[in-house]
N, C-alpha and C positions, 0 to 999 in steps of 0.2 A: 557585783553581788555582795552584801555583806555577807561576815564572816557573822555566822551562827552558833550561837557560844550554846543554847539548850538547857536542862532545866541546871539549876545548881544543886550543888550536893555541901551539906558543911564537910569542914577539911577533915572530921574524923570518919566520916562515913565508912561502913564497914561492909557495904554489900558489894556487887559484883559488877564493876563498872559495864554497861551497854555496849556491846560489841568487841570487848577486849579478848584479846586471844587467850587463850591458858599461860604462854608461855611470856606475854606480857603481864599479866594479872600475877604470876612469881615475885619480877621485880617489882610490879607496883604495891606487893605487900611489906616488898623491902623497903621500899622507898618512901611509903605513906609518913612512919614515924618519923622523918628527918625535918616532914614540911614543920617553917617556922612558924611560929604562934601567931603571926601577925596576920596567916594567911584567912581571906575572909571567905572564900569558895572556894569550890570545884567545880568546872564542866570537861564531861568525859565524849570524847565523840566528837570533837567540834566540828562543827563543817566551814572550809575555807573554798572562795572561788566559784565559778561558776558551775565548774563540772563539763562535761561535751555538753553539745546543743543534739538537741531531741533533732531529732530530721522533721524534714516538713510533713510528713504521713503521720507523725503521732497527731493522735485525737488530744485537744485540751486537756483533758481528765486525766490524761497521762504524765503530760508535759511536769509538772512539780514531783511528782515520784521521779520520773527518770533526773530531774536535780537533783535531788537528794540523793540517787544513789551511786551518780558521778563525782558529787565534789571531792575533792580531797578532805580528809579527816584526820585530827592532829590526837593524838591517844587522849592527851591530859591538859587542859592549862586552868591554873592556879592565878584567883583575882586576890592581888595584897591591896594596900590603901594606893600605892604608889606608881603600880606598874602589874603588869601580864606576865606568866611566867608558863611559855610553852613546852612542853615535855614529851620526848620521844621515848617510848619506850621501846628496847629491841633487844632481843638475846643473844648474844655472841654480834654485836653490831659493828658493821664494817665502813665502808669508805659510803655506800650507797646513800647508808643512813643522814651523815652530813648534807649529801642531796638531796632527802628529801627535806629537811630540817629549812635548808637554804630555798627551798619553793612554799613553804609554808611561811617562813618568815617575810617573801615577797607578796603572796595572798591576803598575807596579815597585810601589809604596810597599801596595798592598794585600798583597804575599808575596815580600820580597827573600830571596834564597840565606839573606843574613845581615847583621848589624847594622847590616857599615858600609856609610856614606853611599854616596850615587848622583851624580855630575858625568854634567853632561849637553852633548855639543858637533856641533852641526850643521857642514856641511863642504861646501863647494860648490863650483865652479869659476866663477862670475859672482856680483858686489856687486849685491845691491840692499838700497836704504840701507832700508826699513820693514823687511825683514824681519833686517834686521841690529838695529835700535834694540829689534823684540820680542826677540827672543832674549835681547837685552842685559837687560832690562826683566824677563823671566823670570831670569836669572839663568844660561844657558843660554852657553856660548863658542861663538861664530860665525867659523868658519876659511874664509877664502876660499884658494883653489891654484889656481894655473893648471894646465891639466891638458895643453893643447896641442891635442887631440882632443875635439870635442860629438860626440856623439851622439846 
């Protein structure tokens, strides 16, 4: 199943990303000003994978909503000229986070948009030092922001 990147938004957009939590939408107001200039979108929500399979008693009509509302969905990713830039958002984000990062980044690599490369950066508002050392370890940028506001 391709990965479903949905409508774009330009990189300064100021409304309220589709489905994001409160407690993500914090750091993602943190983190909006850091994006570089060179960035040319936004898609918020992306959908990766196929999601479970509808069992065989779903009616047709059904069958594309229950995709949609199984895939996995990646908070943020950010199209530059060069490369994809996936982003987790998560507050106080732990070791799990990495996990999910590392099945998104697998999702991605089985049907990207297109060629180029995929950068991967988790985003937190609170350090903790394992899950900053996996990230690292993966290859993965790990941005800590204060955010002011938990949630």
């Amino acid at each position: 199943m391709p990965t479903e990147l949905g409508h774009p938004y330009p990189p300064d957009f100021a409304g309220y990303p589709t489905h994001m939590s409160t407690s993500d939408f914090h750091i993602w107001v943190a983190y909006q000003p850091t994006i570089p200039k060179t960035a040319l979108a936004l898609y918020f929500d992306v959908r990766l994978g196929e999601g479970r399979p509808a069992g065989p008693e779903t009616p047709d009509y059904l069958r594309r909503m229950w995709r949609l509302n199984t895939q996995k969905r990646a908070d943020v990713v950010i199209e530059f000229p060069d490369r994809w830039h996936l982003i987790e958002l998560r507050n106080n984000a732990q070791l799990n986070a990495i996990g999910r990062l590392l099945g998104y980044q697998q999702l991605w690599k089985l049907d990207p948009p297109d060629p180029r490369r995929l950068t991967i950066e988790l985003v937190t508002d609170n350090t903790d030092a394992d899950t900053a050392q996996l990230a690292q370890t993966q290859g993965f940028t790990y941005t800590v922001l204060p955010v002011g506001i938990h949630v």
